[in-house]
Every structure is written in structure tokens, then in C-alpha cells.
C-alpha positions as CSV (number, residue, x, y, z in Angstrom):
1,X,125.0,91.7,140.4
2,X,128.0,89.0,141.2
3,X,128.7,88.0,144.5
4,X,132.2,86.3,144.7
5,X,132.3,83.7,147.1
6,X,135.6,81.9,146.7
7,X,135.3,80.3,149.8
8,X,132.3,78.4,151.7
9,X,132.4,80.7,154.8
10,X,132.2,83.4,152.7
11,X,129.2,82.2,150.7
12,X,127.7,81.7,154.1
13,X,127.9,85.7,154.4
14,X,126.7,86.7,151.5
15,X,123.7,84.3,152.0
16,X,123.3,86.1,155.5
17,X,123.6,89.5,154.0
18,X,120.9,88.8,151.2
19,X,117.9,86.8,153.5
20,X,118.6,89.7,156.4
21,X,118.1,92.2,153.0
22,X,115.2,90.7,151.7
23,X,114.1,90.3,155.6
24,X,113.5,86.7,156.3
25,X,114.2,85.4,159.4
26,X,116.5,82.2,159.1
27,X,113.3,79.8,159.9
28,X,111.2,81.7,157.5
29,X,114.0,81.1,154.3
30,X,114.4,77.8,155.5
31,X,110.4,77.1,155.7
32,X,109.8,78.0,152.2
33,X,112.7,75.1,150.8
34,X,111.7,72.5,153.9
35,X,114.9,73.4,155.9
36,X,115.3,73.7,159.5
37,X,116.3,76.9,160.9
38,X,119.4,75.1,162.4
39,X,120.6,74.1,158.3
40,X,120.1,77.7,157.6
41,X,122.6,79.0,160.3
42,X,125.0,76.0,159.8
43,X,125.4,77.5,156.2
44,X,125.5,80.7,156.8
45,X,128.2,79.9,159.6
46,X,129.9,78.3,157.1
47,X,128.8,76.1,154.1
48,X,131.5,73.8,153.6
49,X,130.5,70.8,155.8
50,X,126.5,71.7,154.4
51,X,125.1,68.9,152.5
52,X,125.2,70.7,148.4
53,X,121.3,69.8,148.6
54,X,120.1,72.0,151.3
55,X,123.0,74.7,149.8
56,X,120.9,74.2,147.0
57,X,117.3,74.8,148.7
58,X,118.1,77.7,150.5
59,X,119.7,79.3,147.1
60,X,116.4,78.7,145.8
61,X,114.5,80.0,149.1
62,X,116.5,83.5,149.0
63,X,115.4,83.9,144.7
64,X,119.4,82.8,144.6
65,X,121.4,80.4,141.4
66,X,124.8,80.0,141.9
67,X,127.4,80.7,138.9
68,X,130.6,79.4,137.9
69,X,133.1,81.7,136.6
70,X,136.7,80.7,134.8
71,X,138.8,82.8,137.5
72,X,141.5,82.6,134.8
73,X,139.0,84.8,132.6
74,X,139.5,87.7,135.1
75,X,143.2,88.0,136.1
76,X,142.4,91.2,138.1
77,X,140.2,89.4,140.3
78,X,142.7,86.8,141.1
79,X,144.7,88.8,143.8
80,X,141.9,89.3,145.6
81,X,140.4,85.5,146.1
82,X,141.4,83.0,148.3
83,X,141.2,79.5,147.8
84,X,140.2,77.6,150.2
């Protein structure tokens, strides 16, 4: 399944939404990938100012990869995204 994140505090939610899923506690995701529970709030608050490395980690920590999608390959999807 996708999860369209077109901004970072919306990737932040999703990533919320899947470790509470899966339930992990925010120190146990970030324990598995050698991140502080504090980095793991901090991106799920709202990844932008998150170093892409521990973005990265906690990806990996939650079983996550993140994809890359031409937006112009879905023009239906368009109205609904933000940039950011």
C-alpha cells in the first residue's frame, strides 16, 4: 500500500500511525536503528528540520522504504497534494 506524504509533517503522521500499528513505543522504534526517543518524536512532529539519516533509520526501524513517484504520472492525484 502507498502512503502519500507530500509534505514532511505529513510523513511524520504516517510514521506515527504505522509504529503505533505495529505497536512500538517511540523508544522502542528508535532503539532498534540507534535513535533516541526524542529524534523519533521530532520526526514524527514534523520531519522537515530531521537530519535525512535518522529519517532514514527509523524508515528502516518501522520495516519502512520510501518511494519516489512522478506526480505528473498521476494527474488525479495532483489536486489533492500540497507542496510544501
Amino acid at each position: 500500500m502507498d502512503y502519500p506524504a507530500p509534505t514532511p509533517k505529513q510523513l511524520g503522521q504516517i510514521l506515527k500511525r504505522y509504529r503505533t500499528r505495529r505497536g512500538l513505543s517511540q523508544q522502542q522504534a528508535g532503539s532498534r536503528v540507534g535513535l533516541k526517543q526524542s529524534t523519533v518524536s521530532a520526526i514524527e512532529t514534523d520531519a522537515a528540520p530531521s537530519r535525512v539519516a535518522s529519517l532514514y533509520r527509523l524508515l528502516s526501524s518501522l520495516g519502512l522504504e520510501l518511494v519516489l513517484r512522478d506526480k505528473t504520472m498521476h494527474p488525479g492525484d495532483r489536486k489533492s497534494r500540497r507542496e510544501w
